[in-house]
C-alpha positions as CSV (number, residue, x, y, z in Angstrom):
1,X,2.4,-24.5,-8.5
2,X,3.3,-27.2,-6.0
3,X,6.8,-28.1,-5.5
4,X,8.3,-31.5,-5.0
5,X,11.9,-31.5,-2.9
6,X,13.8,-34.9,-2.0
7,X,11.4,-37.3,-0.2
8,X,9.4,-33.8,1.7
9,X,5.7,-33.6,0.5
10,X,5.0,-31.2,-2.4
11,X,4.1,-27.6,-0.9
12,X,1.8,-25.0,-2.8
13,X,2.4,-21.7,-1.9
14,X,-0.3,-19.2,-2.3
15,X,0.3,-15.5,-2.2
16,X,-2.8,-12.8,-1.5
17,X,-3.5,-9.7,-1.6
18,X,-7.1,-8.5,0.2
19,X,-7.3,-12.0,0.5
20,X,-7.7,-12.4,-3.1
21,X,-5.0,-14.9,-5.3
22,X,-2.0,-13.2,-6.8
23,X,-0.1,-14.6,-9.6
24,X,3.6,-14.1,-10.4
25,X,4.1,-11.2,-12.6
26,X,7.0,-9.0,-13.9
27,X,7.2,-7.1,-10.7
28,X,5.6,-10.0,-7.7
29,X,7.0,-13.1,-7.8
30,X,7.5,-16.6,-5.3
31,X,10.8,-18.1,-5.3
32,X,10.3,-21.7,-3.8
33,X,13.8,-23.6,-2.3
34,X,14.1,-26.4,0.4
35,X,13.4,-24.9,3.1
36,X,12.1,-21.5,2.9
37,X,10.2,-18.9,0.5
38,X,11.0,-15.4,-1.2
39,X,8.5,-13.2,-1.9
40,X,10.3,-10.1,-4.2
41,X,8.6,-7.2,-5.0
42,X,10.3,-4.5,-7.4
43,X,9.6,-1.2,-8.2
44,X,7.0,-0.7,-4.9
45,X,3.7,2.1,-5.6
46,X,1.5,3.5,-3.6
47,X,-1.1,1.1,-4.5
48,X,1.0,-1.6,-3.7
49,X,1.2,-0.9,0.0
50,X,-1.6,-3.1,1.7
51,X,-2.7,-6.6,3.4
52,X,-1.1,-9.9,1.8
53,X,-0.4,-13.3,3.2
54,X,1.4,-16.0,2.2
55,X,0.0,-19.3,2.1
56,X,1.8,-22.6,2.2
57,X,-0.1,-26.1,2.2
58,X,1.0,-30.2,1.6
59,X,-0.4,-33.1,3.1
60,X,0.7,-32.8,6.4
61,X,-1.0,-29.2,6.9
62,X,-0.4,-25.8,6.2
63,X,0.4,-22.5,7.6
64,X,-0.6,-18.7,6.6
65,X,1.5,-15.9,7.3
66,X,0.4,-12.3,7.4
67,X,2.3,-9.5,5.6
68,X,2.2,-6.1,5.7
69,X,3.6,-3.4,2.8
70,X,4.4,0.2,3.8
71,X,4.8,2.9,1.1
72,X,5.8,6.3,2.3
């Protein structure tokens, strides 16, 4: 999904795990606003705890961020 805000260029964020696409679910989601991006994650497992990155792109470039999730 790319978002369109004011007269900024549309931004696509793109969230991974193992470098492979994740899409919103029932328990990972993307909240987009102005100016930043909320990842929630609810009701954390074991198996959840790994590599992701966020990914966010428009014309002017784009930027990837690395995340890591504990579970303990």
């Amino acid at each position: 999904m790319c978002m369109r805000r004011g007269v900024r260029p549309a931004f696509c964020p793109e969230l991974k795990k193992d470098d492979q696409p994740l899409t919103d679910n029932d328990r990972v989601y993307v909240q987009e606003y102005d100016d930043h991006i909320v990842v929630t994650m609810s009701k954390v497992a074991r198996d959840d705890a790994d590599k992701y990155a966020i990914n966010v792109a428009n014309d002017s470039g784009s930027c990837n961020i690395p995340l890591k999730v504990s579970y303990w």
